[in-house]
C-alpha positions as CSV (number, residue, x, y, z in Angstrom):
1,X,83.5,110.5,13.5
2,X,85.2,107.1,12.1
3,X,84.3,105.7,15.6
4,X,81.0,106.9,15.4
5,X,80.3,105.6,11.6
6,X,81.1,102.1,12.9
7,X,78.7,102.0,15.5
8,X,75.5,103.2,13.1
9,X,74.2,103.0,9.7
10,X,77.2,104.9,8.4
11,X,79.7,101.9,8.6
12,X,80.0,101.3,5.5
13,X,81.8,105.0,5.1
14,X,84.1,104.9,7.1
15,X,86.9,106.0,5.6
16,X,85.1,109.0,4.2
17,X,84.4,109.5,7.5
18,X,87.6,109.3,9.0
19,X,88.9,111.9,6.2
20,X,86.1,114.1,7.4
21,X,87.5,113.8,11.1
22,X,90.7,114.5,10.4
23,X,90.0,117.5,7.8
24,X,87.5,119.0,10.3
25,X,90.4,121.0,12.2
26,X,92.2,121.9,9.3
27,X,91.0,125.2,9.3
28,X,91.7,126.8,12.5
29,X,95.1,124.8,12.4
30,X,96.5,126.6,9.2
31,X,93.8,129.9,10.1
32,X,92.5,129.8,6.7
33,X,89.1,129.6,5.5
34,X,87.9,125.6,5.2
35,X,86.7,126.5,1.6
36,X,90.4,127.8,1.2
37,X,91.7,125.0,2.1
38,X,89.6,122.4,0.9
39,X,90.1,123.9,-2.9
40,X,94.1,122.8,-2.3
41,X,93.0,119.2,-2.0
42,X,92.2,116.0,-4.3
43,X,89.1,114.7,-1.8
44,X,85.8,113.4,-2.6
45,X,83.1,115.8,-2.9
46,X,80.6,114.8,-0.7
47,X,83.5,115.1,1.7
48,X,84.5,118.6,0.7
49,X,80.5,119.5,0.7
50,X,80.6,118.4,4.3
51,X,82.8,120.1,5.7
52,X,81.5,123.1,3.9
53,X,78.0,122.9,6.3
54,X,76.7,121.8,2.8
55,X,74.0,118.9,2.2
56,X,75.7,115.4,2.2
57,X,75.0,111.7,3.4
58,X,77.1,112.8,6.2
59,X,76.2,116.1,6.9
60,X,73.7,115.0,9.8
61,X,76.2,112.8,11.7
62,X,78.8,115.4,11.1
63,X,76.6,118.5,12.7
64,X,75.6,115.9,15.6
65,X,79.3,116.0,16.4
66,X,79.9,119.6,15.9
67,X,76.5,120.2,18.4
68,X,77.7,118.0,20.8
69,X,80.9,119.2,21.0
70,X,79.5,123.0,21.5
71,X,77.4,121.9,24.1
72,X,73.6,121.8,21.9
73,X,72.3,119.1,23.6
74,X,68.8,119.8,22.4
75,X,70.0,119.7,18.8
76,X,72.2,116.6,18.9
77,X,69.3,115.4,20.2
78,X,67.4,115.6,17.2
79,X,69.8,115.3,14.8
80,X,70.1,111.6,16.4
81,X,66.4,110.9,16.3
82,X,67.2,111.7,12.4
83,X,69.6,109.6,11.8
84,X,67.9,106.9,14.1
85,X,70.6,106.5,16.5
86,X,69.5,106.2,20.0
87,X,71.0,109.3,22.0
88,X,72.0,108.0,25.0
89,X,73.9,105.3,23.0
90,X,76.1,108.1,21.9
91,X,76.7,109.8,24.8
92,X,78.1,106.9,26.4
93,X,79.9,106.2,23.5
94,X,81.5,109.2,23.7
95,X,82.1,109.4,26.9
96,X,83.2,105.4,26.3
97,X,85.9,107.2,23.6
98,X,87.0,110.3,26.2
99,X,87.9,107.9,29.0
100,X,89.9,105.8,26.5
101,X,91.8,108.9,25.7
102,X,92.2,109.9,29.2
103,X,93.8,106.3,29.7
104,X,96.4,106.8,27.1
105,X,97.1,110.2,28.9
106,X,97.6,108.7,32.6
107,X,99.9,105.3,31.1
């Protein structure tokens, strides 16, 4: 998502961002609840809200990932028209990002 936040309007939260990344796993890799977890840790709110599916400044931009990553096209799709980020910009960004990981996995 910190990627992401740089190339759109959201660049100026970018570390929130990142947190929101990195916290976004958090539950299935301890298999606890995220609202569990998330009450265990000193983070921002908006943060915290976000990750809860709640209403945030980041909420859109974190649900476009979460769609694209399941596959919902159609609703990525919308959620970029939302957020006025052109949505075949960000599929080859992503797909920019994936083949930068799949370098470091072949060096």
């Amino acid at each position: 998502m910190e990627n992401l936040g740089n190339a759109s309007s959201f660049y100026s939260y970018v570390s929130s961002l990142r947190m929101i990344g990195v916290l976004s796993m958090l539950d299935a890799i301890l298999e606890q609840p995220m609202d569990v977890v998330l009450n265990e840790l000193p983070i921002l709110e908006d943060i915290k809200n976000t990750l809860l599916l709640k209403e945030t400044k980041f909420s859109d931009l974190f649900q476009l990932m979460v769609a694209y990553e399941k596959g919902d096209f159609d609703i990525a799709q919308n959620l970029c028209k939302k957020i006025d980020l052109d949505f075949t910009a960000f599929q080859i960004y992503i797909l920019t990002l994936y083949l930068g990981q799949m370098s470091c996995l072949i060096i």
